[in-house]
N, C-alpha and C positions, 0 to 999 in steps of 0.2 A: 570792897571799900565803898561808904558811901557814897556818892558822888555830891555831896549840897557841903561833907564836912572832910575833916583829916580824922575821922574815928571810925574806927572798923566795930565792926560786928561780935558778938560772937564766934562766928562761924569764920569772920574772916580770920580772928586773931588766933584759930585752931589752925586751919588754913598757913598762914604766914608764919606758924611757931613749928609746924612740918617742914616748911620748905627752907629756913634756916637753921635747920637742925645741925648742930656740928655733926652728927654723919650724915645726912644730905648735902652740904656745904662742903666734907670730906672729898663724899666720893664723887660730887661736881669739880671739885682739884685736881684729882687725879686723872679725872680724863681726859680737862684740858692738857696737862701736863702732859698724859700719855702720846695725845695728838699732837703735841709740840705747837700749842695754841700760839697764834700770831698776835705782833702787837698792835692795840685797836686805836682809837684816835690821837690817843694822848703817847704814840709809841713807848709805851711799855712793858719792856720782857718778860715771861713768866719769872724770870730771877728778881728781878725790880719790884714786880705784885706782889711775890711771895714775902719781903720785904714792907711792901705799903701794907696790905694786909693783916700783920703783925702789927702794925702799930696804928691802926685805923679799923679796921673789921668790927670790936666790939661797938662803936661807936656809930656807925650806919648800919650796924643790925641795931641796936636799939632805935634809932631813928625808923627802920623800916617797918618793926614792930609797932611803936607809936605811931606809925602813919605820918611821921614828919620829915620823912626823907624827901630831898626835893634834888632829884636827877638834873644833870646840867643838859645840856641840847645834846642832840642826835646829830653824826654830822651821817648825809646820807653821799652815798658814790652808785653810780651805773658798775659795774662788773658785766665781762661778756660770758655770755652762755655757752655751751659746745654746738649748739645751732646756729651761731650765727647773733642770734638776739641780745640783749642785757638785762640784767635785772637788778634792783634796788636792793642795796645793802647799807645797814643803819650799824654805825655803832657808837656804845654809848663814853661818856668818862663819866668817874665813879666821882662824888662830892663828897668832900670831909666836915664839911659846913653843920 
């Protein structure tokens, strides 16, 4: 993406028309699904997503496409490591804006 505008490229919009592809999109489902994906800031079930999803999805894919989506803040946590240490874990909530 450019960074000076909200308009992608080319190459970005090949790029970004790949990785929302209803089967990239699919089979990113599935595997949170499979792993029994936990809920992220906004505590939201995979039953609850699958839900927003459906009545939101077409609507920030096309914003993400147009390079108009505008993600809401990150909220970050320390998590502990199995050494002893922590490290930084970001997650995001999704906007319907």
């Amino acid at each position: 993406m450019n960074n000076t505008s909200n308009e992608y490229n080319q190459t970005d919009r090949d790029l970004m028309a790949r990785v929302l592809s209803n089967h990239n999109i699919g089979a990113a489902w599935q595997h949170v699904k499979r792993n029994k994906g936990a809920a992220g800031i906004d505590n939201m079930s995979i039953e609850e997503f699958n839900h927003f999803a459906k009545l939101h999805w077409l609507g920030i894919k096309q914003q993400l496409l147009s390079g108009t989506y505008q993600p809401l803040p990150v909220k970050r946590v320390m998590i502990p490591k199995p050494d002893g240490g922590e490290r930084m874990l970001g997650s995001l909530l999704l906007s319907t804006e």
